[in-house]
C-alpha positions in Angstrom: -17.5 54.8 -10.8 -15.9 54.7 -7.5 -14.3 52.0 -5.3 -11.5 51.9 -2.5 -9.2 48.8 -1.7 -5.7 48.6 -0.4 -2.7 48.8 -2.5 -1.9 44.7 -1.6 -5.1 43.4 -2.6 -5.7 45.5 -5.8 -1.9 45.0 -6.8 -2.1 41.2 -6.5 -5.2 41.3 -9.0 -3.4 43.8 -11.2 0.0 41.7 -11.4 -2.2 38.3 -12.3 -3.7 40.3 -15.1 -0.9 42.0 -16.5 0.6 38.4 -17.6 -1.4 38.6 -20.4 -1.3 42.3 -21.6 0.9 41.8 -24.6 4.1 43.8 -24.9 3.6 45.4 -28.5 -0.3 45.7 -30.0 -1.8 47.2 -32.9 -4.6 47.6 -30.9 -4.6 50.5 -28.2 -7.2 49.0 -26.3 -5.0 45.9 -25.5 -3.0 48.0 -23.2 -5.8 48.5 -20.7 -7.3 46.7 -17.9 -11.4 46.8 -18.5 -12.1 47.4 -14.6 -16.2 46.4 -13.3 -17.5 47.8 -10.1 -20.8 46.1 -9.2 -21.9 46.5 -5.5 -18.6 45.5 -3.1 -16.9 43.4 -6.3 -13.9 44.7 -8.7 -13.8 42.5 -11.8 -9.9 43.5 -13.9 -9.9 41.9 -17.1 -7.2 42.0 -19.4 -6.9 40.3 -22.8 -4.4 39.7 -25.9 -7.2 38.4 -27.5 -5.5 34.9 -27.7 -5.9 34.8 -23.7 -7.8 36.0 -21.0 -7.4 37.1 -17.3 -10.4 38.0 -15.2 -9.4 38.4 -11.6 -12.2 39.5 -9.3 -11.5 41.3 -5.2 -13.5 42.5 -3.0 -13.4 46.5 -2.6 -15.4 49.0 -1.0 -17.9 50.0 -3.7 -19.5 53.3 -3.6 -20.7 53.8 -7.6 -21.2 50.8 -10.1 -19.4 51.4 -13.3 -16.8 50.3 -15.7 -14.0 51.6 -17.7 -10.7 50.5 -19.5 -8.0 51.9 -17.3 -4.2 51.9 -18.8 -2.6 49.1 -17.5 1.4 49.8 -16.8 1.0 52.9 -15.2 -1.8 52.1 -13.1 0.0 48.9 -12.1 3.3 50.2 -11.7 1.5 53.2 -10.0 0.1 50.4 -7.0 3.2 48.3 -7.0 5.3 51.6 -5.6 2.9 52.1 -3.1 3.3 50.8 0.5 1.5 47.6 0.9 -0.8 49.0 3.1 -2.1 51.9 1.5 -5.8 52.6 1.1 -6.3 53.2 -2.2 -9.8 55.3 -4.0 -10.2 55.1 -6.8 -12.5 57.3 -8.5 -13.5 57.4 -12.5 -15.6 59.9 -14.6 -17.4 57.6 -17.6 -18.0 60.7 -19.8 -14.3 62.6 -19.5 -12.8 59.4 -19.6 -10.8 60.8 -16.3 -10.0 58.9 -13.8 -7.8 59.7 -10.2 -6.4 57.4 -7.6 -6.3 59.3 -4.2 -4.1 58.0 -1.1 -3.4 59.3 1.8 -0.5 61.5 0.9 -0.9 61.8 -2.6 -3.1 62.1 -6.1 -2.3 60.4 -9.5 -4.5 61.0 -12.7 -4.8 58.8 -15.4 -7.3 58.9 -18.7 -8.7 55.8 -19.7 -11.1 54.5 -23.0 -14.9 54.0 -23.2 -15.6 49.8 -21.8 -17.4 49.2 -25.0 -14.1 49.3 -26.9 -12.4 46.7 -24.4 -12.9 43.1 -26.3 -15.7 41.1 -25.3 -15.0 37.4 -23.2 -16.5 34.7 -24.8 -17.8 32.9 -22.2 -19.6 29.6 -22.9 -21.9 26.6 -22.3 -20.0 22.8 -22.4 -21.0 20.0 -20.3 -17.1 19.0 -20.5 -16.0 20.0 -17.4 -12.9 18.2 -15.0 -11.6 19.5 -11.3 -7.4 19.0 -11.4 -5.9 19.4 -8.1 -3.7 22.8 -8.9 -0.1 21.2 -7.5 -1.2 18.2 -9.9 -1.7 20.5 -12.9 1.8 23.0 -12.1 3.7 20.0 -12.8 2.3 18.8 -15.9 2.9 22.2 -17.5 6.3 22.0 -15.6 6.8 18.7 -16.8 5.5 19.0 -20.2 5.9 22.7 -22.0 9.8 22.8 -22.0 8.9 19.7 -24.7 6.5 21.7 -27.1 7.7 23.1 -30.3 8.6 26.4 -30.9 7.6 25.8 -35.0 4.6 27.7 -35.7 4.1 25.7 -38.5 3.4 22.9 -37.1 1.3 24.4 -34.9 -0.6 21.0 -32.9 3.1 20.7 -31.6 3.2 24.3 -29.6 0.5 23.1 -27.9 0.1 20.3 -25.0 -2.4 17.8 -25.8 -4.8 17.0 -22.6 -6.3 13.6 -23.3 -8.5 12.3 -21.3 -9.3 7.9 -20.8 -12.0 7.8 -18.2 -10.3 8.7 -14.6 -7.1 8.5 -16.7 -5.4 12.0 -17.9 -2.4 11.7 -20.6 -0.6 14.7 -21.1 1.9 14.7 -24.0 4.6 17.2 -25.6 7.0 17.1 -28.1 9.1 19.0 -30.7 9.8 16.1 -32.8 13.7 15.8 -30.9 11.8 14.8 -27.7 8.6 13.5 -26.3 7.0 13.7 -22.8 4.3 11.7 -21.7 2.8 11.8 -18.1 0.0 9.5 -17.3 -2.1 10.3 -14.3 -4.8 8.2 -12.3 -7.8 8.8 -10.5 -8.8 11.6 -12.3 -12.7 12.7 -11.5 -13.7 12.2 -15.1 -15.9 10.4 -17.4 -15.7 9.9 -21.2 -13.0 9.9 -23.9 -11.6 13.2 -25.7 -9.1 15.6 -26.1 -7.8 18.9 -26.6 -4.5 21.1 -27.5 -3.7 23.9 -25.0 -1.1 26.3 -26.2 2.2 26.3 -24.6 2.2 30.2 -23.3 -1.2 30.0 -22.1 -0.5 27.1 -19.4 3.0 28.9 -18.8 0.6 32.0 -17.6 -1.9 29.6 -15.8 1.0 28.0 -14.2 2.3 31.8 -12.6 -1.2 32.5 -11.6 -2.5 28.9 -10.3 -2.8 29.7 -6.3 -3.6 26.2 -4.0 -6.5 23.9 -3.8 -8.1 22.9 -6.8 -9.0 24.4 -10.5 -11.7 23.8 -12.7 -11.2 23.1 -16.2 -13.9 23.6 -18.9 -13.9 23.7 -22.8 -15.6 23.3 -25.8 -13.8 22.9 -29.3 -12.6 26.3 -29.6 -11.7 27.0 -26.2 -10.7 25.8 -22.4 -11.8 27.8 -19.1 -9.5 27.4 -16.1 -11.1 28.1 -13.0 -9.3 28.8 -9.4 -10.9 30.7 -6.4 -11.2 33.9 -7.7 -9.2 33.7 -11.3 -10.3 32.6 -14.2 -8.1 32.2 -17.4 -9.9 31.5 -21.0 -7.6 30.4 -23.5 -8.4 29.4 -27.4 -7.0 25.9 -28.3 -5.0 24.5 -30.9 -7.5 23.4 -33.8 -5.3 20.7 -35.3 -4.9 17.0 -35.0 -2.3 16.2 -32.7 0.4 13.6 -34.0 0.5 9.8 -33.0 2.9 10.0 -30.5 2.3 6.4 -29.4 4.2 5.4 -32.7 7.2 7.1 -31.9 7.3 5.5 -28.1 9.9 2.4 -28.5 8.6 -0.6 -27.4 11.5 -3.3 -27.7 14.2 -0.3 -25.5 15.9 -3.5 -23.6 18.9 -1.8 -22.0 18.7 -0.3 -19.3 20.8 2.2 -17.2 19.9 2.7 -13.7 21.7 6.2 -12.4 21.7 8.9 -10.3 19.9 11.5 -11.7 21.5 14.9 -9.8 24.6 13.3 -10.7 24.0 12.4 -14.0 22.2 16.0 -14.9 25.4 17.9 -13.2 27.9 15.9 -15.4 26.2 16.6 -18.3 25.8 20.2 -17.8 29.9 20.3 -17.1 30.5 18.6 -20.2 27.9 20.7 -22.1 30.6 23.3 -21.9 32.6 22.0 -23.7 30.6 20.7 -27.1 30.1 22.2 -30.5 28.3 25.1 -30.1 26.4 24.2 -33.0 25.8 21.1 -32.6 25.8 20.2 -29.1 26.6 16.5 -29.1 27.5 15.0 -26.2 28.7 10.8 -26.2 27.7 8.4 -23.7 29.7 5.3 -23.3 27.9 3.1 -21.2 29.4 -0.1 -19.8 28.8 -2.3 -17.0 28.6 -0.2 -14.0 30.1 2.9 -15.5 28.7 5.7 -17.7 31.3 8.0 -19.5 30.3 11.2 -20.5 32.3 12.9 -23.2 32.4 16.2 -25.7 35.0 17.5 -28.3 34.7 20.8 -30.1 37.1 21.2 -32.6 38.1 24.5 -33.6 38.6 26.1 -37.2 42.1 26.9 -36.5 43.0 23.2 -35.2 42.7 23.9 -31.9 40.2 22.0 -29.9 38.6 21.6 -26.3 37.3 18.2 -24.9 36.4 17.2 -21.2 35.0 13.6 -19.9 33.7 12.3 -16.8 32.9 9.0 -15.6 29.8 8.2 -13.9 29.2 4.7 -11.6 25.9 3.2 -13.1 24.0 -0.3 -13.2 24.1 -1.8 -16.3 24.2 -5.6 -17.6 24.1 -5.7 -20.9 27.0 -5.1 -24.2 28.7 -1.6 -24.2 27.5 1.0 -26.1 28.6 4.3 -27.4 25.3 7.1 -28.4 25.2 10.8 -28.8 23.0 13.0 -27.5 22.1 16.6 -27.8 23.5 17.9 -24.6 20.6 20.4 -24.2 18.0 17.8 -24.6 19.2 14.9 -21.9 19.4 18.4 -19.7 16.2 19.4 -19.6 14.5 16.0 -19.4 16.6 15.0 -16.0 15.9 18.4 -14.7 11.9 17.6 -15.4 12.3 14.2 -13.3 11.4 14.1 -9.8 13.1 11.0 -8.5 16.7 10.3 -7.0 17.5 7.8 -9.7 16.5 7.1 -13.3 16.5 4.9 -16.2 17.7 5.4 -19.4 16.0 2.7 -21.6 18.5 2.2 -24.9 17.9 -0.1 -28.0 20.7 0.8 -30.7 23.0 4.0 -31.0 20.0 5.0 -33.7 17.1 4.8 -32.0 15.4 6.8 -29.5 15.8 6.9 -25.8 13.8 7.1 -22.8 14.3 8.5 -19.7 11.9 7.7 -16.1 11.8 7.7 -12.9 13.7 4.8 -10.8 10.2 5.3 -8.7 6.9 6.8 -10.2 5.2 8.6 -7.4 1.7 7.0 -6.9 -0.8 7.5 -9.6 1.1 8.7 -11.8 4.1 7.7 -14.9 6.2 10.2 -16.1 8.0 8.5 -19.6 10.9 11.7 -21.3 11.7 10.1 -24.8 15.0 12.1 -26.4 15.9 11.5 -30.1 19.9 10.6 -30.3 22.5 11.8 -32.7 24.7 10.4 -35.0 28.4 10.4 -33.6 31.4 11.9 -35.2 33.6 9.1 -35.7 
């Protein structure tokens, strides 16, 4: 098995892959790339069984073969390389020996028999939709900071994908907030849905590169598909919860405000809440927002800070609390100069948007309020 490529090419399909060899395995194998020479085409796969990455380049291919090669050394062995650097790369299938060869230097590795390397599952589904790929980075930007870390509720690590016709809903929460995009014009036909984990569209986000990608699936599994990348991912086999029941309906006050402004105050005041609690206190009256924490100390000492932001508002004053953490990360997932904040009652949840949705699409953050110290 023998092939030569330069160090750039080879390292960009080695970095792509190594996103999802996983740190600490009980199985050896995990820790290896399975590299496929046919004709002038490398194929590197890598897997954590959970995921897969199968990047193929083109290469100068003398000897068709395959073998699992050991992934951090071979990788970090091309990433000190010059960029340049013509690389061979030469493997014997019975020793199990393999050496890369440059121009100034030799580096020999021992990798395992390809049989051992897990099999990808690929598979046959007629449910098949092309996402532009700046459309799909961010929805998972937009939507995986939401999902639930609680693996026992596990439809909520996940982002659900539901699909209306030319209409895509994406939707994650972690039962303290929600997000909900809504985008149009999707080239799709039918009704159905599925729950893609949270890390796996984290790792499809690093790798997506421009143009367009491709996603397929079945009920156990989704396909993403980009030039020469493709990701497999198993899904989430759980019902996801009726969010729609949880999205307030009768939210009648609303706050329009600048949204850098508003995120920057709140992260200043963040400083100084509870530790523990977080809670941050919005007093919103007409045409002015203040933005206040207090954490009390054991010893009697205690640090507070507040900050008083112009607004448009027209309706009675209210006073709600807020985990600081939560209002932080929704405005920093809103692309738009100014907001909303849509408020009902100091008990009831809140939702955040854009002043201006860009064009077909709706982005709706919905964060859960807390009950104020007195």
């Amino acid at each position: 098995m023998k092939f030569s490529a330069t160090s750039g090419a080879l390292l960009k399909a080695l970095s792509k892959a190594f996103t999802v060899v996983p740190s600490k395995s009980p199985l050896p194998i995990l820790d290896h790339f399975l590299f496929e020479v046919s004709g002038t085409t490398l194929t590197v796969t890598a897997t954590n069984l959970e995921i897969t990455m199968v990047v193929t380049i083109n290469v100068k291919g003398n000897t068709n073969g395959k073998m699992a090669v050991p992934a951090s050394i071979i990788l970090n062995t091309v990433q000190a390389l010059p960029q340049n650097t013509n690389v061979n790369f030469a493997a014997n299938i019975a020793s199990k020996k393999i050496a890369l060869t440059t121009e100034k230097g030799t580096y020999h590795l021992t990798g395992q028999n390809a049989e051992d390397f897990p099999k990808v599952g690929d598979f046959k589904s007629s449910e098949k939709v092309t996402l532009e790929s700046e459309t799909l980075r961010k929805i998972i930007s937009r939507t995986t900071f939401a999902a639930s870390a609680d693996d026992l509720r596990p439809a909520m690590t996940g982002v659900l994908f539901e699909f209306h016709g030319t209409e895509l809903r994406t939707v994650a929460t972690d039962g303290h907030r929600l997000v909900r995009i809504k985008n149009q014009n999707i080239a799709n036909e039918g009704k159905r849905e599925i729950v893609v984990p949270q890390k796996a569209l984290q790792i499809l986000a690093r790798s997506l590169e421009e143009n367009s990608c491709t996603l397929t699936h079945d009920e156990n599994q989704a396909k993403f598909s980009f030039n020469s990348t493709t990701m497999y991912t198993r899904l989430v086999n759980e019902k996801y919860p009726n969010y729609e029941a949880v999205i307030p309906t009768d939210n009648d006050k609303d706050v329009r405000i600048n949204r850098e402004d508003f995120l920057q105050a709140v992260r200043r005041i963040a400083l100084y809440t509870n530790s523990e609690t977080k809670q941050l206190r919005l007093s919103i009256k007409k045409k002015e927002i203040v933005i206040a924490a207090e954490d009390i100390g054991l010893t009697g000492g205690n640090q507070s800070a507040n900050e008083e932001l112009a607004c448009e508002y027209a309706n009675e004053e209210i006073d709600i609390g807020f985990n600081a953490g939560y209002i932080a990360d929704a405005l920093s997932h809103i692309e738009n100069e100014e907001i909303i904040l849509s408020l009902s009652s100091p008990t009831r949840a809140a939702m955040l948007k854009p002043a201006q949705n860009a064009e077909n699409e709706e982005v709706l953050m919905l964060v859960m309020p807390v009950r104020l110290n007195s």
